[in-house]
Each structure stands twice: as structure tokens, then as C-alpha cells.
N, C-alpha and C positions, 0 to 999 in steps of 0.2 A: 354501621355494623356494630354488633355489638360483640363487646371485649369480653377475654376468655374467664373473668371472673362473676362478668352478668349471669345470673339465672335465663335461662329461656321460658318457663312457666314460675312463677311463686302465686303461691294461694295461702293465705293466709287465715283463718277460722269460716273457709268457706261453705255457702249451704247453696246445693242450686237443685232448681227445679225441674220439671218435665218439657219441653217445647211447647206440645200442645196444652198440657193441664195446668197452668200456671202454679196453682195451688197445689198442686203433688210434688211432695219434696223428693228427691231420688240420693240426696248426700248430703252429709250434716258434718262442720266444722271439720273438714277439710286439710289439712299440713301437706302442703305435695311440692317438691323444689323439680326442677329437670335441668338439669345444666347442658350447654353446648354437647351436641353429640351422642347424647344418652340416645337409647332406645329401650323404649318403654312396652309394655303388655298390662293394659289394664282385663282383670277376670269379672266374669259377672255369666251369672245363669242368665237365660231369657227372661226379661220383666224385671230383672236387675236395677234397672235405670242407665247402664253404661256405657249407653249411646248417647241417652241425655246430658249427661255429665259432659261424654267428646264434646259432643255442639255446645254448651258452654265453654267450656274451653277454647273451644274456638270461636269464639264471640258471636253466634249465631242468639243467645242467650245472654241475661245477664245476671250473676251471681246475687242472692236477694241479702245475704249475708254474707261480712268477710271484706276481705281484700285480693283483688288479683293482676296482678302486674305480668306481660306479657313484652318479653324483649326491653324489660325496663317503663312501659307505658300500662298506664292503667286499662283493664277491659270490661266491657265492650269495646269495640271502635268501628262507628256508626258515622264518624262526622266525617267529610267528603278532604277536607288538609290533611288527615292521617289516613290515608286510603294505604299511600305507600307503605306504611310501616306495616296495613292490616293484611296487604301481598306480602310479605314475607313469610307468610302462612298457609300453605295448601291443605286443600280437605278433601277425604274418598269418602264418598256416603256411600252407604250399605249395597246400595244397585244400583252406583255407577252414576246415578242421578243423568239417564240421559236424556235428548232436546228430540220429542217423537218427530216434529218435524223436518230437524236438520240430518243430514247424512254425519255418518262418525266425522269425515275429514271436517267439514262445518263447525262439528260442536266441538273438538280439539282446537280448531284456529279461534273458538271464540275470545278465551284470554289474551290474544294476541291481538285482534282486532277493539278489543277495549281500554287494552291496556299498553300498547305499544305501538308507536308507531313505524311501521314498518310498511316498505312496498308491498303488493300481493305477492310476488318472486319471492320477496324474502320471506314473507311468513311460509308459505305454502314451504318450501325449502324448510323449512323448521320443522312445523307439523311431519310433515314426510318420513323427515328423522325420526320424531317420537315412533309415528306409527312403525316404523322399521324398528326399534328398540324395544317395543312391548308386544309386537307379533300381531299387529292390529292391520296389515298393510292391506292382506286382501280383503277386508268390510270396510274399505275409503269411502266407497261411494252406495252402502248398505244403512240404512236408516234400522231406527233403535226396534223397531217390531219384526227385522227380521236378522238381529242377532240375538243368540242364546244368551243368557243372562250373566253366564262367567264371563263374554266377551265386553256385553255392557261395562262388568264392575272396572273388566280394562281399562276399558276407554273410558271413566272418571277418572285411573290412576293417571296415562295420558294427559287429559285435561288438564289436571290440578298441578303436573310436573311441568305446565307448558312456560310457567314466568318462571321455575327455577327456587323454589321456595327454600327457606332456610330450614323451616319445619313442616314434618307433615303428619298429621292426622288422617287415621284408616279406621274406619267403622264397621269391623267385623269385617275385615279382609278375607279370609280363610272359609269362613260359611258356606257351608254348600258347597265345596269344589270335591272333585275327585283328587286323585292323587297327583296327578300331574299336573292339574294347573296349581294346585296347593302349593307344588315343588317348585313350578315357576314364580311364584309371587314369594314365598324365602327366598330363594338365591338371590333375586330381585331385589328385594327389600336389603339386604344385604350390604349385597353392591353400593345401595346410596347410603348404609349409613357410615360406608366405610370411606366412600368419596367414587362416584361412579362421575366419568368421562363427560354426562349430560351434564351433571352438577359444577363442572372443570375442578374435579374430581373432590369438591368440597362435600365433608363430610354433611349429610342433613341428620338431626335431631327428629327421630321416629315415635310416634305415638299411637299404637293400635289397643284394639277392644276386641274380647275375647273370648267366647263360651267353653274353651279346650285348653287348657294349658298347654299339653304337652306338646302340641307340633311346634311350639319355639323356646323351646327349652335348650337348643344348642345354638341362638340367632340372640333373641331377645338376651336385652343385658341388665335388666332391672324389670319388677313384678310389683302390683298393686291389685288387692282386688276390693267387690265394691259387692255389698248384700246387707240389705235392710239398711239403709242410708247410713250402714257403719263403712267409713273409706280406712280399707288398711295397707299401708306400703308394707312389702315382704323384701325386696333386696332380689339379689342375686337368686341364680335358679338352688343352689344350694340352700336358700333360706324358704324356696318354695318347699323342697322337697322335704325339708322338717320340720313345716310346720303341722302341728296337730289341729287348728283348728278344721272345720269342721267345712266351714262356705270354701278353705280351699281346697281340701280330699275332692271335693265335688267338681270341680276344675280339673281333679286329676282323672278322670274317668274319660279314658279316650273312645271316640265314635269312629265306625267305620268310614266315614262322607269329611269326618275333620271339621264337625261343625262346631 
């Protein structure tokens, strides 16, 4: 575990790139700390890069310049002895990232069936729970082509909450939802980073990505945003709403859909 004066992310003059374009820079020298428990809002228009940037972050990626220490250990982490440390990090991609073949209850047990060993009783018994926790219960046995796409992005939050992660990464959570599931996935987000019952009741350290600022401006506790590979930390929503520049007025222009 790490102790309450370790950083959870430090990045130090970092530059990272695109997933697929290697050579397309999306962020340039980098300063970004996230201590235990923060919950963060990274801003960025479409074509931003600030999905690229999450997956680095979350070592999907590796930083081409810089330094980045993750829970005290350098990232990436690729090598199979630090598996454990690289679980202590869960990731939502954008749609959910679901398995067309498997039915939801399947691709929720998969962390458990990789990662723990546990009887089928007990896993199923876990899984179960999540699906009764995030409102997934009646598509258990619906495969990913015939749930709507807000339900999909569910069932990666599900998934990725199945080992219990100390951090979590969300990749434009909010996009696309109408007003109610918008509302369900705040109060939700909420809950764990204040320490929700699943977590036994430990606070997790939130890091989502954003094309709208304002639908978490009474949730989110810290603001960064990210336009033409300039990365600028803003602070508290107080320090969103004065700023003058220009990439964040644009963040502030709320959409009917909450994209």
C-alpha cells in the first residue's frame, strides 16, 4: 500500500504520444502530481489527445519523454513480477470495451477468473453484486450487440471495479448519456471516491476525461486541461471558473446530451 505522503501519479517533463500514431505528440513537458484520493477532470475538445494522454497514464502507452512514477514504481508495467502493482489500477474506455462474444455476466467475471483465485460460487457471488450495484442485473445473460451503448460503457465500469482498484481511470464517462444515466454515473463516481461499501468503503483516487466541464463542477475536486499539447493544471472549480484563457471558456459551453 502506499503511504499517505506517496504521490499516486507524478510525471515529471512528460511528452506522450498517440496510441495508434506513434509519432503524433498529444502533450508536451507534462508537471502533473495526484495524491491519494484526489479526483481529477481532465478537459479537452474532440481530437484533444486526452484519451491518449488517460492510456498513457495508464500504461497502455509509454511516455517518449520525462519521468513517470505510478504508486512510487516507474511506468509502463509490462513485465509479468509487477502485474500486482499494475492491478491496482482500473480503466473505463470510452465504450465500455465489451467481449462481443461473452454475455455481460462472462466479461465482468473475467478479472476474477485471471486474476483470483476463487471457486465459481464465489466469483459468480461477487459478479452478482457488482451487477446489482451498477443496475446491470437484467443484461446478465445479454451479449454486448444487444445492449445499448450507455449500458455497455456500464459494464466496463463493472469490470474494471471487479479487483477493487485503488485508482480509476474513465475515458469520457459522461459522453453521450442523457440526463439520467449522466446522474447515475456522478452520484456513483461520487460514492467511491468518498469510500463506497464495494471499496470497504476506501476512498479510490478518480481520474476522468472530459469534453464539458460543467456537469462536474460540484463532484470533481481538481481540473487540468489539455489543447495543442499545451497541459495546464487549473485547481479547484473556483480556479476553472476564472480563468480567462480561452481552451477553457470552451469547456464551459454546456451541451444538451452532456457531451
Amino acid at each position: 500500500m502506499n503511504t499517505p505522503s506517496q504521490p499516486v501519479f507524478e510525471m515529471r517533463g512528460v511528452t506522450a504520444v498517440a496510441l495508434r500514431e506513434p509519432e503524433f505528440v498529444v502533450a508536451e513537458d507534462v508537471h502533473w502530481t495526484v495524491a491519494p484520493g484526489d479526483y481529477w477532470v481532465v478537459g479537452g475538445l474532440q481530437g484533444s489527445g486526452k484519451s491518449d494522454f488517460l492510456q498513457m497514464a495508464g500504461g497502455l502507452t509509454a511516455p517518449v519523454r520525462g519521468s513517470y512514477r505510478f504508486l512510487g514504481e516507474p511506468m509502463p508495467i509490462f513485465d509479468e513480477d509487477r502485474l500486482g502493482h499494475r492491478l491496482r489500477m482500473g480503466f473505463v474506455f470510452e465504450g465500455g470495451q465489451p467481449f462481443s462474444r461473452l454475455t455481460l455476466l462472462e466479461s465482468v467475471a473475467l478479472p476474477l477468473g485471471y486474476h483470483r483465485d476463487l471457486s465459481r460460487p464465489e466469483a459468480e457471488q461477487q459478479v452478482w453484486q457488482m451487477l446489482e450495484l451498477t443496475g446491470l442485473e437484467s443484461w446478465a445473460n445479454s451479449t454486448p450487440g444487444a445492449m445499448p451503448r450507455h449500458w455497455q460503457r456500464r459494464a466496463g465500469l463493472a469490470r474494471a471495479l471487479m479487483l477493487k482498484p485503488e485508482v480509476l481511470l474513465l475515458d469520457n464517462p459522461l459522453t453521450g448519456l442523457d440526463l439520467r444515466h449522466r446522474a447515475w454515473w456522478l452520484a456513483f463516481l461520487r460514492h467511491l471516491s468518498q469510500g463506497h461499501p464495494w471499496m470497504d468503503r476506501r476512498p479510490v483516487t478518480l481520474v476522468a476525461t472530459a469534453d464539458d466541464l460543467l456537469p462536474w463542477r460540484n463532484y470533481a475536486r481538481q481540473f487540468a486541461v489539455l489543447k495543442e499539447r499545451r497541459w495546464t493544471v487549473l485547481g479547484a472549480w473556483d480556479k476553472v471558473e476564472s480563468s480567462a484563457e480561452e481552451n477553457v471558456q470552451e469547456l464551459l459551453a454546456l451541451s444538451p446530451t452532456g457531451g
